[in-house]
C-alpha positions as CSV (number, residue, x, y, z in Angstrom):
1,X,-106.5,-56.2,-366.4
2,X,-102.5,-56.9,-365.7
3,X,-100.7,-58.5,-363.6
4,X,-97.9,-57.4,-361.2
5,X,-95.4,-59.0,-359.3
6,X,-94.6,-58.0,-355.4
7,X,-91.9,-59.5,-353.4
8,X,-93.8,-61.7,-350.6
9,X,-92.0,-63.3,-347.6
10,X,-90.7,-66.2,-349.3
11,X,-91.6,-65.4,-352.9
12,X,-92.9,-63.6,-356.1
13,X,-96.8,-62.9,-355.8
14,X,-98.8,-62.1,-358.8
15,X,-101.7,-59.0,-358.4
16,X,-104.0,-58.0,-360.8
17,X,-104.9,-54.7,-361.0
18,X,-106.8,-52.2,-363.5
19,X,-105.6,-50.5,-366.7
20,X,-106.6,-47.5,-364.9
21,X,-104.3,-48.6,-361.8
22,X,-101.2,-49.8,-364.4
23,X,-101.2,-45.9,-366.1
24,X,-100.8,-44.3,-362.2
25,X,-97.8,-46.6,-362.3
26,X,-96.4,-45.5,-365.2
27,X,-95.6,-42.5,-363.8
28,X,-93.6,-44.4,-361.2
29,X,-90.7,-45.0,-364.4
30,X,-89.8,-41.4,-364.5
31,X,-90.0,-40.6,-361.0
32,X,-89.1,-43.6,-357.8
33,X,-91.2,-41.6,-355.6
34,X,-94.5,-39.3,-356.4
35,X,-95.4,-36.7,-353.9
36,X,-99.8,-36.8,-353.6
37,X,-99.4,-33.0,-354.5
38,X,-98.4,-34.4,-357.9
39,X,-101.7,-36.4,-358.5
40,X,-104.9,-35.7,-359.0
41,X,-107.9,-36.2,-356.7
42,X,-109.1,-39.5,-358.8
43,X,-105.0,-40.5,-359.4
44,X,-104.6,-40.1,-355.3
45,X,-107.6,-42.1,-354.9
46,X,-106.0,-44.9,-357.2
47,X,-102.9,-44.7,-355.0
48,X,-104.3,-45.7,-352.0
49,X,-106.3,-48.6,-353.6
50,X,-102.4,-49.6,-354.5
51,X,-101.1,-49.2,-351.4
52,X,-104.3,-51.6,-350.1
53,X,-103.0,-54.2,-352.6
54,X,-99.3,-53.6,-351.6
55,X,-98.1,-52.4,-354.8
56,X,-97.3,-49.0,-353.6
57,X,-95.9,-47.5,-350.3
58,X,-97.5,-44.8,-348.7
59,X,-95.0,-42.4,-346.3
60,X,-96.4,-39.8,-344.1
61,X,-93.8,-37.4,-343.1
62,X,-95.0,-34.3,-341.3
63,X,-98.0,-34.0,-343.7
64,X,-96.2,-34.9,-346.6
65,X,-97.7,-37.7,-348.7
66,X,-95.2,-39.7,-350.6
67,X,-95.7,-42.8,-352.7
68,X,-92.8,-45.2,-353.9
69,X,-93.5,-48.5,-355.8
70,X,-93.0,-51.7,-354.4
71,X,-93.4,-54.3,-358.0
72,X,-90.6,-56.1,-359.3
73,X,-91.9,-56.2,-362.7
């Protein structure tokens, strides 16, 4: 388990999430936004549970699937 930081309304608020969860993110230090074309089936999957936690932001623009990360550290 690790912990994340996401900017709330008024302040800093800490999220755990899975190892498994923290490598998808990695990928998010090379690139600020990840097309779903990019991941796998079981990495997409693991992107949405981040976007359900609010660590990642989903865009949908005519079909295409983006993701760009919303942590501060």
């Amino acid at each position: 388990m690790r912990i994340v930081k996401i900017q709330g309304h008024l302040r800093e608020i800490a999220v755990p999430i899975t190892n498994e969860e923290y490598d998808l993110l990695l990928k998010f230090k090379d690139q600020a936004v990840v097309t779903r074309r990019d991941l796998t089936e079981r990495e997409a999957h693991i992107a949405n549970m981040l976007t359900i936690k609010d660590v990642l932001h989903r865009k949908n623009q005519d079909g295409n699937i983006t993701y760009k990360k919303k942590t501060l550290s």
